[in-house]
N, C-alpha and C positions, 0 to 999 in steps of 0.2 A: 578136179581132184578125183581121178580115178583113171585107172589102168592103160583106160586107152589117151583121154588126156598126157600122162604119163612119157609113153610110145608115140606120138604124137611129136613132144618136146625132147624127147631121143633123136626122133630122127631129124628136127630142125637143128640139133646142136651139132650132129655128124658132119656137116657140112662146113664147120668151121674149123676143122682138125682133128686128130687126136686127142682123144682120153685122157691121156699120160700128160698134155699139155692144156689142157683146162681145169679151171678152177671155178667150181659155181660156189656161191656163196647164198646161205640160205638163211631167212631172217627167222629167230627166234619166235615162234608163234602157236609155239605148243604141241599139239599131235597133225596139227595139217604140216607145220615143216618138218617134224621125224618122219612123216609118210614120204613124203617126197625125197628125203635124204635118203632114206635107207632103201628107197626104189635105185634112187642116181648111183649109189653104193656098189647097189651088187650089180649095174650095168657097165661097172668099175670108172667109174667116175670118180675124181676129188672131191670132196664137198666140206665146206667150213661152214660152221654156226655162227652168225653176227647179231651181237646184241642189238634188238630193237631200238633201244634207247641212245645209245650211242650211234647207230646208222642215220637216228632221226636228227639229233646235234650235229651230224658232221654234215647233212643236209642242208641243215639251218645254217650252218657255217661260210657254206658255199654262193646263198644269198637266195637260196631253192625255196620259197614257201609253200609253191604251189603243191600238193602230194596228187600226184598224178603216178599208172604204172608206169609211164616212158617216165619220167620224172627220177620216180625210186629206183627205177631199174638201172637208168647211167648213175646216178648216187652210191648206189649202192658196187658197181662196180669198181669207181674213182677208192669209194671206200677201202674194199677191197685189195684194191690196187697198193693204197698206201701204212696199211695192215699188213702185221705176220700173224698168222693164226693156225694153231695146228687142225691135221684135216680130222674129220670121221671119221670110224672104222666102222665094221660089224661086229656088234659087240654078241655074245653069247647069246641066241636063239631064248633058251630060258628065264637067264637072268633079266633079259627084258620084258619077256611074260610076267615074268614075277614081279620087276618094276609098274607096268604098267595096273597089274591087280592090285600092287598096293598103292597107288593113285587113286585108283577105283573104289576099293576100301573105304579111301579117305575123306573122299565124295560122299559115297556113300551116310560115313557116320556122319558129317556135316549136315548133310539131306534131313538126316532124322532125326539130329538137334532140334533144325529149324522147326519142324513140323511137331516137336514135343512142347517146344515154347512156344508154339502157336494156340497151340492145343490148351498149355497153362493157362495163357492168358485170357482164353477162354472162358475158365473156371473160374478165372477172379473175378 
């Protein structure tokens, strides 16, 4: 999960064709798959968000139970494969600052719930 990782899986994908003709599908898993999405993005890449939970059902489906990465990975392709899902884009530089601080925020006040009813409980 970083840069050169990144550049790395760039240039193993190069070899398989064009940009314009790939589809990576990224599994829903919070700020480690928007990193990697919105790197594939601006290397203009397609890239589709798949629900976790439905990727794992259609696993299960297939008679997969073992979760292995080769495992997920044909999985998730077949998935893929038989999915329509619109792509990603670049969404507003800002608006996703802003997104992600009020994430952060929200943590935050949670953070300091916990730690105030910890504190109560204390007292009592």
């Amino acid at each position: 999960m970083d840069r050169g990782g990144f550049e790395r899986f760039v240039a193993f994908m190069e070899r398989f064709g064009s940009k314009e003709d790939t589809l990576i599908g990224v599994e829903a898993s919070g700020p480690y798959a928007l990193t990697i999405a919105y790197f594939l993005l601006e290397q203009g890449y397609q890239v589709v968000e798949l629900n976790p939970f439905q990727a794992s059902e259609f696993r299960k489906s297939q008679g997969r139970k073992a979760k292995t990465d080769r495992v997920d990975a044909r999985s998730l392709a077949a998935f893929l494969a038989v999915q329509s899902y619109k792509t990603l884009t670049l969404g507003d530089p800002a608006l996703e600052n802003l997104r992600e601080l009020t994430r952060f925020r929200a943590d935050l006040i949670q953070d300091r719930t916990r730690q105030v009813n910890r504190r109560r409980k204390r007292w009592l």
